[in-house]
N, C-alpha and C positions, 0 to 999 in steps of 0.2 A: 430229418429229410434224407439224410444219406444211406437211413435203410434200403431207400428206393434208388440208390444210385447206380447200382450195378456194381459196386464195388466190394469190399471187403464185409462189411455191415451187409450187404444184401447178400452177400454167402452163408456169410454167420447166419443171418435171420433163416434162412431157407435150412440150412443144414441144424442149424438147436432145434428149430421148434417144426418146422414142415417136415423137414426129411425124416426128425427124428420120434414122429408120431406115424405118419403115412407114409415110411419107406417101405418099398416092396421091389420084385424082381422086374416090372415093368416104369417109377419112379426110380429107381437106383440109376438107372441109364445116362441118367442127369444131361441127353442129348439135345438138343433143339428140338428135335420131333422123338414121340417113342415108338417102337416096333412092336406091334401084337399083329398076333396071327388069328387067322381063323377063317370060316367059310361063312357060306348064308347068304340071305339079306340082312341089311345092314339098317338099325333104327338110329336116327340122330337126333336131340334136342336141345332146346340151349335155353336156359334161364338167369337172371340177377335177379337179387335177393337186396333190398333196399330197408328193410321193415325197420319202423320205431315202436319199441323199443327192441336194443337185439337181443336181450334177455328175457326172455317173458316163463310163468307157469306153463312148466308141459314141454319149455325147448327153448331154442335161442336163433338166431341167425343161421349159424352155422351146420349146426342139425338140418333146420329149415332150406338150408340148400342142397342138400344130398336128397333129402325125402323129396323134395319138390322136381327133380330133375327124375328121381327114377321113378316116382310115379307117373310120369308124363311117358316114361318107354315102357313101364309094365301096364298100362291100360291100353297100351297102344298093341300089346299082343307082341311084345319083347321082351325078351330075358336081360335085362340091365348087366352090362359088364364091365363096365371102364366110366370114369368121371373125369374130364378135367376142373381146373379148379385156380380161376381167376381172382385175386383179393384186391381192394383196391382200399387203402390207409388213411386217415387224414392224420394228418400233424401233429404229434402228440397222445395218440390213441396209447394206450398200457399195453407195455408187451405181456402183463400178468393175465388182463384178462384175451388180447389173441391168442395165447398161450390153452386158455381153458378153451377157445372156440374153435380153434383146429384138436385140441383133442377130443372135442363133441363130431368136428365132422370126421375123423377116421375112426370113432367108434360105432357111429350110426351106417359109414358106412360098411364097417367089417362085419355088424350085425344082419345088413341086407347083401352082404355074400359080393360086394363090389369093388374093383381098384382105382387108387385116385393113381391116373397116371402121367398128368402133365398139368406144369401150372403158369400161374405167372401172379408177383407180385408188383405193385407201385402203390410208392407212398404221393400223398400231395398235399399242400400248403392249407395249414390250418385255414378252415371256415371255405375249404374247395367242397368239402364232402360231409355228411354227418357219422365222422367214427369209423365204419367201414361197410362199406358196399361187396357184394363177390356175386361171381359167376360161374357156374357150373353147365358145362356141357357133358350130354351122358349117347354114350354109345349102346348098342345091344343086338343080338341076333334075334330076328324076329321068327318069333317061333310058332304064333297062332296068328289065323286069319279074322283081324274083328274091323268095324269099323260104323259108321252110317249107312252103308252102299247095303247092311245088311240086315236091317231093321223091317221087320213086317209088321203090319195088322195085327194085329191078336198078340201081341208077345206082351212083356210083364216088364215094370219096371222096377228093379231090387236099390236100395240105398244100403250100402256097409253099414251103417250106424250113425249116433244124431248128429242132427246139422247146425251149423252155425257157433262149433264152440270154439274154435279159431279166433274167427274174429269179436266175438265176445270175449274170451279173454288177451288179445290183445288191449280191445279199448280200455278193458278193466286196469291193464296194468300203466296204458298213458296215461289216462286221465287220472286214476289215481281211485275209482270205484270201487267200492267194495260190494260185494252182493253175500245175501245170508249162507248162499251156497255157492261156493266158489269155482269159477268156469276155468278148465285147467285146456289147454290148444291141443289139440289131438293130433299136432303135428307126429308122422310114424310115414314108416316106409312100407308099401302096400305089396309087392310083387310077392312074400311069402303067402299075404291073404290070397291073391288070385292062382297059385299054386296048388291052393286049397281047393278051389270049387270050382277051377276052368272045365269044361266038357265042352262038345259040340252042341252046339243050339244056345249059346254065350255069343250072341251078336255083335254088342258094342260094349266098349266102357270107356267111363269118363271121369276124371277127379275132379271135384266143381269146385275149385280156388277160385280166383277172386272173381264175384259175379256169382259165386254162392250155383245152390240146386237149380233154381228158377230160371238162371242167365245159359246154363249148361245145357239146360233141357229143350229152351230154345232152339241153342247150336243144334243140336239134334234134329229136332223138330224140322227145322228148315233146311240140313241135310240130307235128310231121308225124303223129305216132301211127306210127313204122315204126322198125323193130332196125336197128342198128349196128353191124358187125364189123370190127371194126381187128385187121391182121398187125402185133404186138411187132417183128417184123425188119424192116419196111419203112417206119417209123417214122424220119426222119431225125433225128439227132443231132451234137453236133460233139463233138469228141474233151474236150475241156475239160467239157464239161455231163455225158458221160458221168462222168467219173472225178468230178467234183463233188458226182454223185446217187450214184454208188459208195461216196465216202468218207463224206458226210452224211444218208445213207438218205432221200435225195430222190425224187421219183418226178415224172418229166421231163413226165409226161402233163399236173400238175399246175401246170406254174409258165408263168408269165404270157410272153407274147411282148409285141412293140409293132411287128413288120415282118413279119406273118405273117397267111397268110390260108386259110382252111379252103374248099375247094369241093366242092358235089357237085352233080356233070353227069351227063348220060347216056350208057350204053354207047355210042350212035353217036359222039361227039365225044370222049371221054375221052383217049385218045393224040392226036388234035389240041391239045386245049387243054393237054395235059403238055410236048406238046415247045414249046408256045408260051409256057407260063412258061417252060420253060427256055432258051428265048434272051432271058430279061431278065434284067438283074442282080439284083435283088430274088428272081429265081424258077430261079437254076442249079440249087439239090439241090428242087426241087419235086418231089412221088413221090406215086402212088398209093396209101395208107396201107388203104385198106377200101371196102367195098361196104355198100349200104343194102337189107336185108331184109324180108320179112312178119313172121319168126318175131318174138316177143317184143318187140311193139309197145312203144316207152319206154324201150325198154334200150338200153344200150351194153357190146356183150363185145369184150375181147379173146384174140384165138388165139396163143398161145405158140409158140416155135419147137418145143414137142413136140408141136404140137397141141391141147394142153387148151387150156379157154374158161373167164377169168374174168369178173367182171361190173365193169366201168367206172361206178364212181359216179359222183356231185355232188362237189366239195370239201364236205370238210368244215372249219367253223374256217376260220384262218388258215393257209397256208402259209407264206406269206414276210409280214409286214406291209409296207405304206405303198412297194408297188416302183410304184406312176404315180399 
């Protein structure tokens, strides 16, 4: 508990393991607030990161909170620059394994070109918390104009690649599941992928965490006031998420991604900006999954491989609890 005290222990803690992974010329300042410069507009957001377990295939908590904050400022048509970085300890947690978790987040973040520049730590009384909770707030200049207010009729809807392996391999790793082919989180930080393929006529984008594609496309949908039709077969999948949603009556539309990102562009650019995810890694199975309609303003359907059209709700409830 005296980690958290503000005393000698909470210097040491910050200076061995925080400072000495994530120090830079805008953390080094070690002031109560830190000084960066720069001009713009300015993007803001703010996430906690709660998930069990924090270690999973494909990432861990900590990764899981850098990717998840700067994907929220690069779909939003920001250049991610700065992260702060809230930790919050229960009683007893290993400093061996904090130790590996902050150095997963200053490598993920030095990998998406970001600075962590202000934090704050608190420990609390065993059975307050599960292990450790953080929070990430990301700043960024906003560099491109995208959003819903931009969405028309006829435009196309592109997915970065399959859905659903997040939260499929979370569950896999709580419960204790094993599948023949094993679901690895695609947690990844996305602002290099849309660097790749932004142009003009790149309307909106979205990273569909929790509430998955189905729940995102909604948002959308009743943003813009325009229908939604997604093709069932063109929907990418990986072979483990299929059989996972087959054996567990999961419904793939629904479960959360963390390296995925929804766009809708227009007819003129649509196969431009397809084949240009698909020369990044993040974006090989990227696919045209549906078009954006007049009919039934607010809705989201889907077209079966027979043809019918069912109607793509909101999540409802819980699907998976606590997967970021």
């Amino acid at each position: 508990m005296a980690h958290g005290s503000g005393g000698r222990l909470s210097h040491k803690l910050v200076q061995e393991i925080f400072q000495k992974h994530l120090g830079n010329e805008y953390l080094n300042q070690m002031n109560d607030a830190t000084i960066v410069r720069g001009s713009g507009k300015l993007a803001v957001t703010t996430d906690s990161f709660v998930i069990s377990p924090i270690f999973f295939r494909g990432g861990d908590i900590g990764k899981l909170s850098v990717c998840g904050t700067i994907n929220d400022l690069a779909v939003s048509g920001a250049e991610p620059r700065y992260l702060t970085l809230g930790v919050i300890l229960e009683e007893g947690f290993l400093l061996e394994e904090l130790e590996i978790l902050v150095k997963s987040i200053a490598e993920t973040a030095q990998s998406a070109g970001v600075h962590i520049v202000c934090g704050d730590t608190k420990v609390v009384e065993r059975g307050s918390a599960d292990k450790i909770f953080i929070n990430t707030t990301g700043i960024g200049w906003l560099e491109r104009e995208v959003g819903p207010q931009y969405i028309q009729p006829g435009d196309y809807v592109l997915i970065s690649g399959t859905i659903g392996d997040h939260g499929i391999a979370i569950m896999s790793e709580r419960e204790g599941v094993e599948f023949e082919t094993p679901v690895i989180s695609d947690c990844a930080p996305l602002n290099h992928l849309i660097d790749q393929f932004y142009m003009p006529g790149v309307r909106c984008m979205r990273d569909p965490t929790r509430g998955g594609v189905g729940t995102t496309l909604n948002e959308l949908a009743r943003q813009a006031q325009v229908g939604i039709l997604i093709e069932e077969e063109k929907l990418p999948q990986s072979e483990g998420v299929k059989g996972a949603c087959g054996m567990l009556g999961l419904d793939s539309l629904y479960l959360a991604n963390e390296g995925k990102l929804i766009a809708i562009v227009s007819l003129e650019v649509v196969n431009e900006v397809l084949k240009l995810m698909q020369m990044h890694p993040l974006g090989k199975d990227a696919a045209i999954i549906g078009r954006v309609t007049e009919a039934e303003p607010g809705l989201v359907l889907l077209e079966t491989p027979l043809g019918g059209k069912r109607i793509v709700g909101m999540l409802e409830g819980e699907h998976l609890p606590r997967i970021c």
